[in-house]
C-alpha positions as CSV (number, residue, x, y, z in Angstrom):
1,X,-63.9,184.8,-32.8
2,X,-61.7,186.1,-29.8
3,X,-59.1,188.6,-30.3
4,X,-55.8,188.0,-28.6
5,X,-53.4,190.8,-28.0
6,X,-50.0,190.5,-29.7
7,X,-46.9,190.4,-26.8
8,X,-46.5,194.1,-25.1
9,X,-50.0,195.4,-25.6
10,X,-51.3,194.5,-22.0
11,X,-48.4,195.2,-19.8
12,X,-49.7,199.1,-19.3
13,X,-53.5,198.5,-18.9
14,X,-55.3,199.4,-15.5
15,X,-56.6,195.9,-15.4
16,X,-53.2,194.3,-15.9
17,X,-51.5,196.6,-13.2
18,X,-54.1,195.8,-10.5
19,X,-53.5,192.3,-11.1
20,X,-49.9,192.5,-10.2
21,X,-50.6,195.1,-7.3
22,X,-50.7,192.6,-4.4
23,X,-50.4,188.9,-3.7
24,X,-53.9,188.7,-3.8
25,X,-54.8,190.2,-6.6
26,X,-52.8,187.4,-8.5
27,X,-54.7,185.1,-6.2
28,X,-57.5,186.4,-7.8
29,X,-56.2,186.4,-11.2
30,X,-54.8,182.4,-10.9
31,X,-58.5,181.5,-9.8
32,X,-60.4,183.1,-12.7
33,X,-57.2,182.1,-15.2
34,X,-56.4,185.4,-16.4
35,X,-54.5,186.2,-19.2
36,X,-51.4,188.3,-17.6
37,X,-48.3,190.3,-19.0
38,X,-44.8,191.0,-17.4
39,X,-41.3,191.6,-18.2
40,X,-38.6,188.5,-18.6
41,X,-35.8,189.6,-16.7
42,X,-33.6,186.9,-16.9
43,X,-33.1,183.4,-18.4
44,X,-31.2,180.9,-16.7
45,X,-29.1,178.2,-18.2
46,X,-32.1,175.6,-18.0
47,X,-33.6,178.3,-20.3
48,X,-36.3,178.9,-17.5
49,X,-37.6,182.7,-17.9
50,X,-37.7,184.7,-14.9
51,X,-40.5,186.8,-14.7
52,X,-40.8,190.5,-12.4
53,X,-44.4,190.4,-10.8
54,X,-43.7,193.1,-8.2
55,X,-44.7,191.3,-5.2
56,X,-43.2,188.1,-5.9
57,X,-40.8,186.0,-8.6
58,X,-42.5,184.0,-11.2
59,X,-40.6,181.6,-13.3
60,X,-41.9,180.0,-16.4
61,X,-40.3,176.2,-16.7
62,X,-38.8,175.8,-20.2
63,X,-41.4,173.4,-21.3
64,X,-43.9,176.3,-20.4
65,X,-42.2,178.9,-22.6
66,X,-43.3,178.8,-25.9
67,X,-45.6,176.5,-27.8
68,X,-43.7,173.9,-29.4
69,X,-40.6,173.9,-27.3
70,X,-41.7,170.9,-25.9
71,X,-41.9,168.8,-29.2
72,X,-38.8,170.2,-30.9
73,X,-40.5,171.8,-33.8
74,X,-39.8,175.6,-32.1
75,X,-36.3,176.6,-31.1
76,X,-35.6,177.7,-27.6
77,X,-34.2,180.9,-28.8
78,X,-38.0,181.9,-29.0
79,X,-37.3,181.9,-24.6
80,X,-33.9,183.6,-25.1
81,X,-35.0,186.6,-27.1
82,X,-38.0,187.5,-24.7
83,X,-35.5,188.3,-21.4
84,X,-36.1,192.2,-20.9
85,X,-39.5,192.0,-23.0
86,X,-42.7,191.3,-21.8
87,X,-44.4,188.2,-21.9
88,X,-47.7,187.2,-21.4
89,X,-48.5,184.4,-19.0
90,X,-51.2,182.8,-17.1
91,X,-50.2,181.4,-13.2
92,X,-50.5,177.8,-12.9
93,X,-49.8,177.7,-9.2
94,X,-47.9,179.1,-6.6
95,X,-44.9,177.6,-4.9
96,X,-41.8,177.8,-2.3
97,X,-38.4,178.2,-3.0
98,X,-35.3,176.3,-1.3
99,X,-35.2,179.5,1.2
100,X,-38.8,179.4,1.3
101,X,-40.2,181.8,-0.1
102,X,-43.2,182.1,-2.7
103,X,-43.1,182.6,-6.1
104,X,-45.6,181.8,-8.9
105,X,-45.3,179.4,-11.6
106,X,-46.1,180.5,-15.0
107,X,-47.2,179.4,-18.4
108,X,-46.7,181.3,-21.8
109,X,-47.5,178.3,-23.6
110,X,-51.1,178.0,-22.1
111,X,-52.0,181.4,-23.5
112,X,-50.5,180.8,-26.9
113,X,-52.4,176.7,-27.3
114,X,-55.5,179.3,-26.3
115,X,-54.8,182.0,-28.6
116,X,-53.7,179.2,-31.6
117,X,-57.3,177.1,-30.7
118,X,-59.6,180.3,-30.6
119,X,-58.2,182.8,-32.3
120,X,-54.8,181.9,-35.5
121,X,-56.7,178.6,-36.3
122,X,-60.2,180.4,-37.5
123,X,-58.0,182.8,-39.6
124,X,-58.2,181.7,-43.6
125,X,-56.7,183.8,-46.2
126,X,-57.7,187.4,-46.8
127,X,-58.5,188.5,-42.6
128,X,-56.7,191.5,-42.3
129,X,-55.4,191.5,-38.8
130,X,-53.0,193.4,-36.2
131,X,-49.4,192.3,-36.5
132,X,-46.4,193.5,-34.4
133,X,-43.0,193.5,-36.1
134,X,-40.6,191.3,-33.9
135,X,-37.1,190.9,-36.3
136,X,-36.3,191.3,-40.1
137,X,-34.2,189.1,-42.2
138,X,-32.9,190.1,-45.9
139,X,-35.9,187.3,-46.9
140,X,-38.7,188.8,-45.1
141,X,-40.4,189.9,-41.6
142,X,-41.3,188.1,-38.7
143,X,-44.6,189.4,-37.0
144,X,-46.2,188.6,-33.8
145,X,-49.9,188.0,-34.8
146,X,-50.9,186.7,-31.1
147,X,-49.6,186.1,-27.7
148,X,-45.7,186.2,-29.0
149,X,-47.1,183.3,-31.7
150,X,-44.9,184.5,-35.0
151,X,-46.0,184.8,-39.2
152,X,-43.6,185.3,-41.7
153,X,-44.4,187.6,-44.1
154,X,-41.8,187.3,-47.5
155,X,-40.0,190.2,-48.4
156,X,-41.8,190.1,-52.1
157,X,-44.9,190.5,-50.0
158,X,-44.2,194.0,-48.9
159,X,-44.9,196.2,-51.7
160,X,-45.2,195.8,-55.2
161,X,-42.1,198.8,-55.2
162,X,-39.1,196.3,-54.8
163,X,-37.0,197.2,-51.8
164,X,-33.4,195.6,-51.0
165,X,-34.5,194.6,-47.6
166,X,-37.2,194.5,-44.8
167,X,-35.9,197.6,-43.2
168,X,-36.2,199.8,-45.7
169,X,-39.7,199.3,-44.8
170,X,-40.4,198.5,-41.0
171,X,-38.9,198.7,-37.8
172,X,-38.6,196.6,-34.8
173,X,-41.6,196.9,-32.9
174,X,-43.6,198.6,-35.0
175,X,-47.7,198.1,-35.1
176,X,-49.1,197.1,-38.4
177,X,-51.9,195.8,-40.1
178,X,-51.3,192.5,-42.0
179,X,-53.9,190.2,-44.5
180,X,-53.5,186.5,-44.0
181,X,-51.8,185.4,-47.4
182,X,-51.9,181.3,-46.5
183,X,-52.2,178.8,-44.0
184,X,-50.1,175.7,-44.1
185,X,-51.4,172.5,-43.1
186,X,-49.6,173.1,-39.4
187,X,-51.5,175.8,-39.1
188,X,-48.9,178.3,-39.6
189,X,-49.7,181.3,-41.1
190,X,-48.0,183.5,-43.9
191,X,-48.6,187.3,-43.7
192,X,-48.8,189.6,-46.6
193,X,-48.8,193.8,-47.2
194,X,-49.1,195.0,-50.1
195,X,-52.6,194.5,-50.5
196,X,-53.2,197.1,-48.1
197,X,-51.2,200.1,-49.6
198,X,-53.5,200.8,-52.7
199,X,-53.3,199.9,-56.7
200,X,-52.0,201.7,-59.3
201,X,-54.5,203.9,-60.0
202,X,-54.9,205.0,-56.4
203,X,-51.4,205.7,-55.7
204,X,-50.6,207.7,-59.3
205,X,-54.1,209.5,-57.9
206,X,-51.0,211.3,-55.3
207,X,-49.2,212.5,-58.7
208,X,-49.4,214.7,-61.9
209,X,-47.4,215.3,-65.1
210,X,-45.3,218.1,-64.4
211,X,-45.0,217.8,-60.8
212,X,-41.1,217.4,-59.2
213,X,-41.6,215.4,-56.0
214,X,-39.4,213.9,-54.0
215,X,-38.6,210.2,-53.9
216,X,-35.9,207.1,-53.0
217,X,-34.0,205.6,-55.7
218,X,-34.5,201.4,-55.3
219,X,-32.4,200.1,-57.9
220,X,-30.0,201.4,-60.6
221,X,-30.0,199.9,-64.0
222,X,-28.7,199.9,-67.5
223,X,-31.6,201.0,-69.1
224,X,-32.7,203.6,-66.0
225,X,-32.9,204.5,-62.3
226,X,-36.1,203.1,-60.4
227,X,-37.2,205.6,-57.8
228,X,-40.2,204.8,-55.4
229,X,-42.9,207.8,-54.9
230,X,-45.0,205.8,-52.7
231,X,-44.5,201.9,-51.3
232,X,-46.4,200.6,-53.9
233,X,-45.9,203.3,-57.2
234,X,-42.2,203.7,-58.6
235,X,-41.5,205.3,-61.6
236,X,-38.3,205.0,-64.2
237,X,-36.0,207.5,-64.9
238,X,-33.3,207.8,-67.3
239,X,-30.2,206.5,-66.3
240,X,-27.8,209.4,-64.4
241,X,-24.5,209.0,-63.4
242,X,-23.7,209.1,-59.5
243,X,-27.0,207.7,-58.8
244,X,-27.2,205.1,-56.0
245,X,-29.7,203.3,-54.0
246,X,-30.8,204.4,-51.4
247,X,-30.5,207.9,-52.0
248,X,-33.3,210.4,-51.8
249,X,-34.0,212.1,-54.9
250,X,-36.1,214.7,-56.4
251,X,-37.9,213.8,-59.8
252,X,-39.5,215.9,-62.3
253,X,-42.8,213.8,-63.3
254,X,-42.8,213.2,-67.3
255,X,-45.8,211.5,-67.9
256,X,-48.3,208.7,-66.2
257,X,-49.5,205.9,-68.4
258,X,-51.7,203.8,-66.6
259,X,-52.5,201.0,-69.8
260,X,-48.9,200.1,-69.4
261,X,-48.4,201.0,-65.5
262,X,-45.7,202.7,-66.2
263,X,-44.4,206.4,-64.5
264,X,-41.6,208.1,-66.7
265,X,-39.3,210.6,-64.2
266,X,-36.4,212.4,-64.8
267,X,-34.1,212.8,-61.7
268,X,-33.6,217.1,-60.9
269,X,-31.2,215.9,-58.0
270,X,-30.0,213.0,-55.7
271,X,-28.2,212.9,-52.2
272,X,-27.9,211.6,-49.3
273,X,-30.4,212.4,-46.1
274,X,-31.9,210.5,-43.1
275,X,-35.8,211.3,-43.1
276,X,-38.1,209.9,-40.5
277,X,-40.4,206.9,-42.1
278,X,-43.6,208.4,-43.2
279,X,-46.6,206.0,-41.2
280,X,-48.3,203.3,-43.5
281,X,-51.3,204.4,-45.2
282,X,-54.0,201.5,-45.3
283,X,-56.8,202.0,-48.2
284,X,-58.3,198.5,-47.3
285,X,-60.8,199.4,-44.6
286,X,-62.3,195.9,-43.9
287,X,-61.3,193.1,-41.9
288,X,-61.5,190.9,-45.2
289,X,-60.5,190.7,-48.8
290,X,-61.1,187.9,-51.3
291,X,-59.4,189.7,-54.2
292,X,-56.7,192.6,-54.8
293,X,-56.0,193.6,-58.2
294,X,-53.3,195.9,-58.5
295,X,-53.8,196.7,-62.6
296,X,-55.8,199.4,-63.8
297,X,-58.5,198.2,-65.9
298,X,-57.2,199.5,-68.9
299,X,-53.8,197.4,-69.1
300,X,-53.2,194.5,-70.4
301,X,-50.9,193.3,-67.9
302,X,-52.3,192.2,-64.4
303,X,-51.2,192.2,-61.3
304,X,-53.8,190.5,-59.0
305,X,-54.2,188.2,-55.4
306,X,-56.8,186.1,-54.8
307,X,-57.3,185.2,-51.7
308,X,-60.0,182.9,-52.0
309,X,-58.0,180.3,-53.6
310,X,-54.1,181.1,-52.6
311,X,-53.3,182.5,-56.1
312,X,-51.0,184.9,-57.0
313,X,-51.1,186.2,-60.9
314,X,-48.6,189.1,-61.5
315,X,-46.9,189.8,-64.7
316,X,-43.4,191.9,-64.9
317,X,-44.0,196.1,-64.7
């Protein structure tokens, strides 16, 4: 199965910069149909991108942008939000303009009916693959998983630690791994996370009774405070005045109980502070999983994915 490169991962690569180096170097890249990259710098009100190849203009005709564009069933904001991004392309010809000059015309949607034939449509649930973040909604993240072609992955799919929004975990741009949670019968893919950031027991593993570590409070209840240690562990502390989400916190560690999954905390001090995002920890190593279970063997309650056969099972913490 052929890898393709998610949008802004060719655009600095010797190969790619010879290719735009001279006019006939893209000759040579048009007659062996190479897969190119290049910034959008503009998009003009036929919604035809405008692409910077150094020695000459391309322009990629609406129809060409995206796949789907031409059927209706993708927006033409997926042209709009590319201008000043790189896109990849592949020249379909070369042509004159009114004054006449050259320029070459372009196709993102070639590369993306490739990248969906021989790459997104082998995928199946449980292929852990490279993802780039593209936007964040309050519902979940949107993830180029190929050639600018875009996943969804819910926000409940995150972490098993409950967060209040998508950027609480990612940013814009940033390069993760992602497993293939389902595939609809369009082919479209859904992308999930938490499968990748370790179960209970490997997580508490980071902790010990007695221990004050820090942590971020998630959610503030009547019955307690919720503070996440790690994206997938958060413990429960008893309920302090002041206490908001989104603070950082220090917590004195109580006690673990792993038949009941449960971490009992007591906040030492909460407050305000801007830390940089610690990067993702991955303890799936493979480039496939059939089955996740997040439970230690010793509780009754599970918490479990299998990928196999699109289930989810997961009962309340």
């Amino acid at each position: 199965m052929r890898k393709y490169y998610t949008e802004n991962s060719l655009m600095n690569t010797a190969e790619n910069k010879n290719a735009l180096s001279s006019r006939a170097a893209l000759k040579e890249a048009y007659m062996s149909g190479k897969i190119l990259e290049a910034r959008a710098v503009m998009c003009d009100k036929e919604h035809n991108l405008h692409v910077d190849l150094g020695v000459m203009k391309g322009i990629i005709p609406r129809e060409e942008g995206a796949l789907g564009i031409d059927d209706g069933s993708v927006r033409d904001i997926a042209i709009i939000s590319r201008v000043n991004k790189p896109v990849v392309f592949k020249i379909m010809s070369f042509q004159k303009d009114e004054n006449g000059e050259p320029y070459a015309l372009l196709s993102r949607r070639a590369v993306q009916k490739e990248c969906m034939e021989e790459y997104i449509s082998k995928l199946s649930p449980g292929f852990v693959i490279d993802a780039v973040v593209t936007h964040m909604e309050s519902f979940g993240v949107f993830a180029d998983i190929g050639a600018g072609i875009s996943a969804l992955m819910p926000i409940d799919s995150i972490s098993v630690s409950r967060i209040p929004h998508p950027s609480a975990r990612f940013s814009a741009g940033q390069r993760i791994k992602a497993v293939v949670k389902s595939v609809d019968e369009a082919g479209r893919i859904t992308l999930s996370y938490k499968e990748l950031l370790g179960t209970w027991e490997e997580n508490a593993s980071f902790f010990k009774a007695g221990e004050t570590v820090p942590g971020i409070v998630r959610s503030v209840e009547r019955y307690g405070i919720f503070v996440e240690l790690r994206p997938n562990l958060a413990g429960l502390a008893e309920y302090v005045p002041g206490v908001v989400p989104g603070q950082h916190a220090s917590v004195y560690i109580k006690n673990l109980i792993p038949e009941r999954m449960k971490v009992k905390l007591i906040i030492v001090d909460s407050f305000d502070a801007q830390y940089p995002a610690e990067p993702p920890e991955y303890f799936v190593k493979s480039d496939y999983i059939d089955r996740w279970v997040y439970s230690p063997d010793c509780c009754e309650k599970r918490i479990e994915t299998v990928f196999s056969s699109f289930e989810l099972t997961q009962s309340a913490i």
